[in-house]
TIROFI-649235 format. One record per atom (N, C-alpha, C, CB): residue in three letters; x, y, z; atom name. Coordinates in steps of 0.05 Angstrom, whole numbers, plus 5000, padded with zeros to 4 digits. Glycine has a CB too. Example, Ala and Ser with C-alpha at 12.3 -4.5 7.8 and 13.67 -1.06 7.14 Angstrom:
# TIROFI-649235
 type    u    v    w atom
  ALA 5264 4886 5156    N
  ALA 5246 4910 5156   CA
  ALA 5264 4934 5156    C
  ALA 5226 4911 5181   CB
  SER 5257 4955 5142    N
  SER 5273 4979 5143   CA
  SER 5258 5001 5157    C
  SER 5282 4988 5114   CB
END
This chain:
# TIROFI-649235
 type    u    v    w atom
  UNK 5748 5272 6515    N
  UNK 5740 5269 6543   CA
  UNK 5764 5275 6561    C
  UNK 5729 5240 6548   CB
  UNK 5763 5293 6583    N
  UNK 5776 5290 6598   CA
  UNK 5779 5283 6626    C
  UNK 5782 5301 6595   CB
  UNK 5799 5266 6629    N
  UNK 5802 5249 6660   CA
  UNK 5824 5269 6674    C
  UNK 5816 5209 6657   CB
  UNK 5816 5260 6697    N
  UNK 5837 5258 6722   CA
  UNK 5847 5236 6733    C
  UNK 5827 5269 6744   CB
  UNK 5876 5236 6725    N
  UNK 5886 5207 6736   CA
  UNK 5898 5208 6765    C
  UNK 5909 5196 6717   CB
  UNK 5886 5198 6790    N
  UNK 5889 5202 6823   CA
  UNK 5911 5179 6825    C
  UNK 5857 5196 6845   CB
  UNK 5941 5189 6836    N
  UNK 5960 5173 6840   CA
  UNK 5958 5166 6870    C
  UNK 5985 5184 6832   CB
  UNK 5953 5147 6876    N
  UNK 5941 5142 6907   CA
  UNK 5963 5131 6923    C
  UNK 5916 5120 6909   CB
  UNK 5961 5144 6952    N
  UNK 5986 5152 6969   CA
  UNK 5996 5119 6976    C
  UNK 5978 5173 7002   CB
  UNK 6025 5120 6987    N
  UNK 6026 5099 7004   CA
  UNK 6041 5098 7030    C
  UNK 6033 5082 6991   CB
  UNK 6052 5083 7042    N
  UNK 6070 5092 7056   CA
  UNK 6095 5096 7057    C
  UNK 6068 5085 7069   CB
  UNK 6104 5100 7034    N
  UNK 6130 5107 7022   CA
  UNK 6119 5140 7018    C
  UNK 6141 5087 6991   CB
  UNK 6109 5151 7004    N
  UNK 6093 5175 6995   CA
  UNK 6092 5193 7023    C
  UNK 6061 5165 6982   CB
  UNK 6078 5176 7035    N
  UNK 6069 5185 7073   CA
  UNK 6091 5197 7079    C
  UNK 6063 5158 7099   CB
  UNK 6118 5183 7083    N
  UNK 6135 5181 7099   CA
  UNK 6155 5204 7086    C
  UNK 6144 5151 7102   CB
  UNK 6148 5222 7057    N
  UNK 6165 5234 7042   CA
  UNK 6187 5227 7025    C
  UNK 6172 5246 7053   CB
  UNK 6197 5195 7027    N
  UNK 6199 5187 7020   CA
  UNK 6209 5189 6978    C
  UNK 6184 5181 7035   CB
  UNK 6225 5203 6968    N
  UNK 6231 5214 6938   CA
  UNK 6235 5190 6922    C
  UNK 6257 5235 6935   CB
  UNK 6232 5191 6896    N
  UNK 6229 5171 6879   CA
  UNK 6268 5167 6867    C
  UNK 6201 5182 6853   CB
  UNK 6274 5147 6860    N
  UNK 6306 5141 6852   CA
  UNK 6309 5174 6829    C
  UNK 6310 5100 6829   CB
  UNK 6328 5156 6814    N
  UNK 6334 5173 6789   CA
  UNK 6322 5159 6766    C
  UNK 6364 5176 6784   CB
  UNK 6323 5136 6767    N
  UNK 6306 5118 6752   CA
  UNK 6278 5123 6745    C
  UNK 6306 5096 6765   CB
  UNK 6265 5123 6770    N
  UNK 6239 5126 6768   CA
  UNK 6232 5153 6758    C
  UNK 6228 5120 6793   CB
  UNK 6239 5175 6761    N
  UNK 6243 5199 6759   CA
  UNK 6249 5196 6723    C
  UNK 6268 5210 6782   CB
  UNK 6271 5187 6715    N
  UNK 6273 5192 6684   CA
  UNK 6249 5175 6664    C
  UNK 6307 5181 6675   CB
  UNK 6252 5147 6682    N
  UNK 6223 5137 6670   CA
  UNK 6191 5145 6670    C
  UNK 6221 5116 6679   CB
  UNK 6191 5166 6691    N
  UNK 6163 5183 6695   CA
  UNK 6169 5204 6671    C
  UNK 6158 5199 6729   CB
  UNK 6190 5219 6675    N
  UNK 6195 5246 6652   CA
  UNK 6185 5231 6620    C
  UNK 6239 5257 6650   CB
  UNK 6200 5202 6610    N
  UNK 6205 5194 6589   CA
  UNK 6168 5186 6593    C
  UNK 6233 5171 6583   CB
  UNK 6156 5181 6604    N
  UNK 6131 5176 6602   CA
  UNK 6105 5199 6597    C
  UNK 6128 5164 6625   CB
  UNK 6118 5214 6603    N
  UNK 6103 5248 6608   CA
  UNK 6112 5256 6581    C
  UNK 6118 5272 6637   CB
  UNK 6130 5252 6573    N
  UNK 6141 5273 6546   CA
  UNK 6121 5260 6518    C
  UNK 6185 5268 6538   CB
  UNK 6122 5228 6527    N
  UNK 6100 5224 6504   CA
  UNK 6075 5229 6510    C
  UNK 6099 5198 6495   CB
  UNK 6062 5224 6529    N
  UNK 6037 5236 6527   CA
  UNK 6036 5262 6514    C
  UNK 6027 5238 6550   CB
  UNK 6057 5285 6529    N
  UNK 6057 5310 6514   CA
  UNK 6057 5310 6481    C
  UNK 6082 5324 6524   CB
  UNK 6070 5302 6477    N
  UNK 6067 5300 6443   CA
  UNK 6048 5284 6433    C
  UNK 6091 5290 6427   CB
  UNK 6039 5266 6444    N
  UNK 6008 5251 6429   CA
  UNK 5988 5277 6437    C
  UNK 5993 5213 6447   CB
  UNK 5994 5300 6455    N
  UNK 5971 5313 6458   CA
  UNK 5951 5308 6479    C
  UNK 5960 5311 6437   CB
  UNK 5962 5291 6495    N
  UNK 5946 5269 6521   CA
  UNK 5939 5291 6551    C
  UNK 5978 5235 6534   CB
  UNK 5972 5298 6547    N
  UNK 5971 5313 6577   CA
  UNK 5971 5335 6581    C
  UNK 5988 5310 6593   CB
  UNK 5946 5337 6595    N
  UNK 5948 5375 6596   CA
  UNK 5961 5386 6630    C
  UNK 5905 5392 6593   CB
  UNK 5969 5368 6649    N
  UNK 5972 5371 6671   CA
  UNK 5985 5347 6685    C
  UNK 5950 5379 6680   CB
  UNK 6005 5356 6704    N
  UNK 6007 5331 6724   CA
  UNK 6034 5339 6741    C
  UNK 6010 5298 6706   CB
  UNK 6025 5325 6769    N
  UNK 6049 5340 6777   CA
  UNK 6046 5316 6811    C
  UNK 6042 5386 6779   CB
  UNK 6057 5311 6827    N
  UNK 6060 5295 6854   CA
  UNK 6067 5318 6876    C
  UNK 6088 5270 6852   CB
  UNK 6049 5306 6899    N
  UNK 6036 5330 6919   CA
  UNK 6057 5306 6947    C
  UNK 5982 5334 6922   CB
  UNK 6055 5331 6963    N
  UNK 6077 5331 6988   CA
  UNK 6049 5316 7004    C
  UNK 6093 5369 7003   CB
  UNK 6074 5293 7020    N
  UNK 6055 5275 7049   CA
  UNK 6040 5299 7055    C
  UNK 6076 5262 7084   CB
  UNK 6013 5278 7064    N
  UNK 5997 5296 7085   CA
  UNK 6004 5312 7107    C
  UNK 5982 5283 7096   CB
  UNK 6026 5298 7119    N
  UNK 6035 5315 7147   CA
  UNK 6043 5346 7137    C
  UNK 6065 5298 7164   CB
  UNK 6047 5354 7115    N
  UNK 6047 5382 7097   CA
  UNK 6018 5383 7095    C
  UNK 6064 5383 7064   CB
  UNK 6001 5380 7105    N
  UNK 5982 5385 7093   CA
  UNK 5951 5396 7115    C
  UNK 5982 5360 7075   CB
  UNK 5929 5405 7103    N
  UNK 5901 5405 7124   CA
  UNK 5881 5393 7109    C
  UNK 5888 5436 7133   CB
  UNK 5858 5388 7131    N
  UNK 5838 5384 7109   CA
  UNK 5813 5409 7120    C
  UNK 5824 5345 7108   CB
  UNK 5793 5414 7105    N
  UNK 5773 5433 7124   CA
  UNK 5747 5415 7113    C
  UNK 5771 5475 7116   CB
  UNK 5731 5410 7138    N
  UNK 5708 5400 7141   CA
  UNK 5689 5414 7151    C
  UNK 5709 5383 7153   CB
  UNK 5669 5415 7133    N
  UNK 5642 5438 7126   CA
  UNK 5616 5425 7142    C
  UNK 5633 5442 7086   CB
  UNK 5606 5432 7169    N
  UNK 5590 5434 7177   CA
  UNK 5572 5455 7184    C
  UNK 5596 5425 7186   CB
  UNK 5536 5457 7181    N
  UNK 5535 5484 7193   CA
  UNK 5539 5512 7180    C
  UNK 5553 5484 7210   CB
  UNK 5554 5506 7153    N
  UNK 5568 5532 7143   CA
  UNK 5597 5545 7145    C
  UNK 5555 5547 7154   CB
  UNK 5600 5528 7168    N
  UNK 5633 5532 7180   CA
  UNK 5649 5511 7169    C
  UNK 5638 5530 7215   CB
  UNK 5669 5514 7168    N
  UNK 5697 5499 7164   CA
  UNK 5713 5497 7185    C
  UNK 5714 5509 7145   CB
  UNK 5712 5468 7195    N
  UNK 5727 5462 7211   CA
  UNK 5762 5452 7207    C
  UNK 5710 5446 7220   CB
  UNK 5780 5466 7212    N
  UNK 5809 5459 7206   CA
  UNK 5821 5428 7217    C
  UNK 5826 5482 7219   CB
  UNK 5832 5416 7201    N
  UNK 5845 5396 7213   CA
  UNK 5874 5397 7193    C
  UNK 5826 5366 7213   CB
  UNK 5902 5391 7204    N
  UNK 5929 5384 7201   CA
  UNK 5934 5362 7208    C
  UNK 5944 5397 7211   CB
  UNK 5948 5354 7179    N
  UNK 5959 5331 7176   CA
  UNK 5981 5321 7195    C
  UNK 5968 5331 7151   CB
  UNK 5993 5306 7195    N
  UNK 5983 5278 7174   CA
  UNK 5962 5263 7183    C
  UNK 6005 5255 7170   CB
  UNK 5952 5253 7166    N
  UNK 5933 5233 7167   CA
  UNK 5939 5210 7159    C
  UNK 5913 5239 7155   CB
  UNK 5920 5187 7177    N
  UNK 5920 5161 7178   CA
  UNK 5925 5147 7139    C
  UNK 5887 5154 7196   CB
  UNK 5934 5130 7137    N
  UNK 5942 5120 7115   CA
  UNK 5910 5108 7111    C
  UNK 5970 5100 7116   CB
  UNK 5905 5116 7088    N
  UNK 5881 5091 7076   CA
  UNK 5877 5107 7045    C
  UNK 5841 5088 7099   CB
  UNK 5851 5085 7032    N
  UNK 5858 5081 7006   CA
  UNK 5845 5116 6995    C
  UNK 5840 5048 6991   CB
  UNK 5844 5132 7012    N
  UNK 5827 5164 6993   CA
  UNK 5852 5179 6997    C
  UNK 5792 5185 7010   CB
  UNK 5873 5171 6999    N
  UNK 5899 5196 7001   CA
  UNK 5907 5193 6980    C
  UNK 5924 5195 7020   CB
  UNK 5918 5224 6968    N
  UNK 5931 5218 6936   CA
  UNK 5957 5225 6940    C
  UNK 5919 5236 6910   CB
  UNK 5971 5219 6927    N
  UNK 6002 5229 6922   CA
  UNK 6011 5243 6896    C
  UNK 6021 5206 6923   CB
  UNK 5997 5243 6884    N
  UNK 5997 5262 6856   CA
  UNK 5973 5265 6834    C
  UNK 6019 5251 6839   CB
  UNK 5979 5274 6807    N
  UNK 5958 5268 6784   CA
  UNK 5962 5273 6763    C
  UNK 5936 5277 6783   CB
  UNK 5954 5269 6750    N
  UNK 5954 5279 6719   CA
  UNK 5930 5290 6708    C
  UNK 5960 5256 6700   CB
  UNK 5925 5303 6692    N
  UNK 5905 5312 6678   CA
  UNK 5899 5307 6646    C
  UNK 5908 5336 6682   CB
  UNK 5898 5289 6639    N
  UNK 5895 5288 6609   CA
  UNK 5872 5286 6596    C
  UNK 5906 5270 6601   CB
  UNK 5873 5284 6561    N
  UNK 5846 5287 6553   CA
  UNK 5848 5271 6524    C
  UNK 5836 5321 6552   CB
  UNK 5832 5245 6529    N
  UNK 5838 5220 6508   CA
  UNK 5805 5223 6488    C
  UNK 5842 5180 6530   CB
  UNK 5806 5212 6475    N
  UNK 5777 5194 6465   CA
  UNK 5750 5183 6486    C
  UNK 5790 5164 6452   CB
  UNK 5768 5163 6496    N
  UNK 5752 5145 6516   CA
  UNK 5761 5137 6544    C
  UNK 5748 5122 6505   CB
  UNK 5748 5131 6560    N
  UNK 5755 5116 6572   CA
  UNK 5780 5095 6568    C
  UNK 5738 5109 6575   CB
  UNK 5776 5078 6556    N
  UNK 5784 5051 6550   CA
  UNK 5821 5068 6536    C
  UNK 5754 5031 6521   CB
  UNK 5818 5092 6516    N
  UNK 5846 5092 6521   CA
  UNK 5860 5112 6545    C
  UNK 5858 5099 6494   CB
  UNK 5843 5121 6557    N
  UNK 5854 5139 6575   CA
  UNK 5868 5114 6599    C
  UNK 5825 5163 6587   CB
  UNK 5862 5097 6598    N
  UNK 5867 5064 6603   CA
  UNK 5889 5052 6598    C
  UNK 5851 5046 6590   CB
  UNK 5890 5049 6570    N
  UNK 5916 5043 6559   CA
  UNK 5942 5060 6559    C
  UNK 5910 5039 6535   CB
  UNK 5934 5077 6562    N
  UNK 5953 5104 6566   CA
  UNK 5972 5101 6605    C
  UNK 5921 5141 6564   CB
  UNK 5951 5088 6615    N
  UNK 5959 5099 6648   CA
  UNK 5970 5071 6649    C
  UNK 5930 5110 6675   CB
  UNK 5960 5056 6632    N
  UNK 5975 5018 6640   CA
  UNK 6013 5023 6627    C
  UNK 5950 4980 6607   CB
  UNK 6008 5035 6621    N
  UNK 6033 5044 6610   CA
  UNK 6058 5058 6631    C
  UNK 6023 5066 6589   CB
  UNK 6039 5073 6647    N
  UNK 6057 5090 6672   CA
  UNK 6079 5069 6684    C
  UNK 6035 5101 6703   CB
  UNK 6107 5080 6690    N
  UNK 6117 5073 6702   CA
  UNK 6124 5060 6739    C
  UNK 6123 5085 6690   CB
  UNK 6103 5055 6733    N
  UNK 6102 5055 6769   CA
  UNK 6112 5023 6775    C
  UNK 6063 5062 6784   CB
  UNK 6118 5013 6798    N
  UNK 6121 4979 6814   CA
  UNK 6093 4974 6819    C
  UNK 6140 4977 6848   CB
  UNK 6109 4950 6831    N
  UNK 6083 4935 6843   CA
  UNK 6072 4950 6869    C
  UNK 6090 4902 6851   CB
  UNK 6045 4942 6877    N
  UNK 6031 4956 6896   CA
  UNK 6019 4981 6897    C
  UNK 6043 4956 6911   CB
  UNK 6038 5000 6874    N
  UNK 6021 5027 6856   CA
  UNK 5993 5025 6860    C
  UNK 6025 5026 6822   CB
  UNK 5982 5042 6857    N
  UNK 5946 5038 6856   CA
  UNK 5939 5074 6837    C
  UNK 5927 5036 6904   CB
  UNK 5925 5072 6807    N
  UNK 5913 5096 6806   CA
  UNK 5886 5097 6805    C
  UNK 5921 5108 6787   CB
  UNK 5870 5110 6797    N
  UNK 5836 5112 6803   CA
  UNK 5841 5136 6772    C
  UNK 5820 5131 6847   CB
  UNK 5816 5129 6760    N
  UNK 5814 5150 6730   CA
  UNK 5790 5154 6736    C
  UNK 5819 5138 6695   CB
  UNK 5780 5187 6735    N
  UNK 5755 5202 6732   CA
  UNK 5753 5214 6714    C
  UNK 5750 5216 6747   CB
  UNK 5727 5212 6702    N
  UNK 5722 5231 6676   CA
  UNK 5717 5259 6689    C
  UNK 5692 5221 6656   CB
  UNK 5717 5284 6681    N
  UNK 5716 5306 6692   CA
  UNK 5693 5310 6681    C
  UNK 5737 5324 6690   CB
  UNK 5677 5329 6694    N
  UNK 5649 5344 6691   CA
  UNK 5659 5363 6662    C
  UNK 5637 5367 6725   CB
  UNK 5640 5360 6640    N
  UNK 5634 5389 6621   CA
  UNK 5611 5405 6630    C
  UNK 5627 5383 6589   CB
  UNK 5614 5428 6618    N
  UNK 5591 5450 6621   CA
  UNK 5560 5425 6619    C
  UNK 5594 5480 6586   CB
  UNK 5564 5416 6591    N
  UNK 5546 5398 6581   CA
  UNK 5530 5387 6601    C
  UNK 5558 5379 6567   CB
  UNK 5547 5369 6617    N
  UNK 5532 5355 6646   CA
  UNK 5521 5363 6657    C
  UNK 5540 5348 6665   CB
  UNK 5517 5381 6668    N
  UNK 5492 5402 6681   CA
  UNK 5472 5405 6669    C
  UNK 5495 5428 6685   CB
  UNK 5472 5405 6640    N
  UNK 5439 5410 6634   CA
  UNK 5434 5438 6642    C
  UNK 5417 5390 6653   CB
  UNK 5402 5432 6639    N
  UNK 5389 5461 6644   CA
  UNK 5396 5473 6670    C
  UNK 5359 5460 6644   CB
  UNK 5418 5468 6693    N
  UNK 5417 5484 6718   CA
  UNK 5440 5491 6706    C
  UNK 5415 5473 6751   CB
  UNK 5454 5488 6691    N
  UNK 5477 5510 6683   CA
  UNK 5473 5530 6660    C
  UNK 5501 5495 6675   CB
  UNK 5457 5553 6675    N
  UNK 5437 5572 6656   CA
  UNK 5464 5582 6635    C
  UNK 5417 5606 6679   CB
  UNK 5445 5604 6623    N
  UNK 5473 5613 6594   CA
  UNK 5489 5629 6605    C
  UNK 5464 5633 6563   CB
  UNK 5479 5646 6630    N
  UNK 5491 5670 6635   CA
  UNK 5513 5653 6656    C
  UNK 5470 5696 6648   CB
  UNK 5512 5625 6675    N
  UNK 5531 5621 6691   CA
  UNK 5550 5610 6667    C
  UNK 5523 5603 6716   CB
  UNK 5544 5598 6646    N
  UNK 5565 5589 6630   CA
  UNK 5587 5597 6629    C
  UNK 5562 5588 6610   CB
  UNK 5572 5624 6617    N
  UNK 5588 5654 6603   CA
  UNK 5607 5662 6623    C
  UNK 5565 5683 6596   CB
  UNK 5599 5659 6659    N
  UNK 5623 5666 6677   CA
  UNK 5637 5643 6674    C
  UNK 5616 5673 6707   CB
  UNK 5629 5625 6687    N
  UNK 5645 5596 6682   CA
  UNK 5668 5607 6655    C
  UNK 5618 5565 6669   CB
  UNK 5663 5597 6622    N
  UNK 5677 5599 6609   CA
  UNK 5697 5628 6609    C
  UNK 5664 5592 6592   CB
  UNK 5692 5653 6625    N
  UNK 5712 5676 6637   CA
  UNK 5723 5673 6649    C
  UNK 5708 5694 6646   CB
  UNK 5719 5660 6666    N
  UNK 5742 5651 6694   CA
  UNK 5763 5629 6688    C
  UNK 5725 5638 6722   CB
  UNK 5747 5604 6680    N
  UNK 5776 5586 6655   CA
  UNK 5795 5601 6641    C
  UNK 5763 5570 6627   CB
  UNK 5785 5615 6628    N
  UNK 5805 5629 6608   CA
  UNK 5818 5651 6630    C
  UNK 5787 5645 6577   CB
  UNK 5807 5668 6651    N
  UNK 5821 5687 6664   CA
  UNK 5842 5670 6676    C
  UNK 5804 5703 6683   CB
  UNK 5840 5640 6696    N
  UNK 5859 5626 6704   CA
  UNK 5875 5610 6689    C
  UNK 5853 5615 6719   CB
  UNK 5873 5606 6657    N
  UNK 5891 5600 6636   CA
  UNK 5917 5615 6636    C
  UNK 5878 5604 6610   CB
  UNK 5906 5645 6642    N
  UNK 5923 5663 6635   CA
  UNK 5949 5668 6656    C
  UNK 5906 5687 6630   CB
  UNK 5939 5650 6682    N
  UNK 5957 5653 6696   CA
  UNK 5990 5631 6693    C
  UNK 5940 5651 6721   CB
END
């Protein structure tokens, strides 16, 4: 199964704010094992919003907005991407992260082809599974 682990912003994050050296070698030393259990296929920490837009789809159009934006609990500050058994250790795995107190992450299972069912005909698969592998390659 694979999750998305959402590292959720704060106002340290907001503010740009960089992590010690500490925290930094204890994230690496945390990342390297997942890599070798085979856990992590991705992960990486995204720049304050004030770097950032959002576009809001009304109508058909996209409306532009630039950051920064107001602090609350749907801003992320990074993620990971990994791919466990279950739930429950994709769990044990993130209780593990190096983070302090007041940290907050959120774990999502990601969509398979599978989930769709019958509206994901054979022939969209077949693009679907071309385009994965075309952006693998990048």
């Amino acid at each position: 199964m694979k999750f998305m682990v959402i590292v959720k912003a704060n106002s340290d994050t907001e503010a740009g704010v960089m992590p010690d050296t500490e925290l930094l070698a204890a994230m690496r030393k945390f990342n390297e094992e997942m890599v070798k259990a085979g856990v992590m296929q991705a992960g990486e920490g995204l720049h304050p919003t004030s770097k950032g837009a959002r576009v809001k789809y009304a109508g058909g159009q996209g409306a532009v907005s630039h950051g920064p934006f107001g602090l609350s609990r749907d801003l992320v500050a990074g993620f990971w991407l990994i791919e466990t058994k279950s739930l429950d250790e994709a769990i044990d795995w993130m209780k593990r992260a190096p983070f302090g107190g007041g940290s907050e992450i959120e774990i999502r299972q990601v969509f398979t082809p599978d989930d769709f069912g019958a509206a994901l005909t054979p022939e969209l698969r077949e693009r679907g599974e071309r385009l994965r592998a075309q952006a693998g390659k990048k």
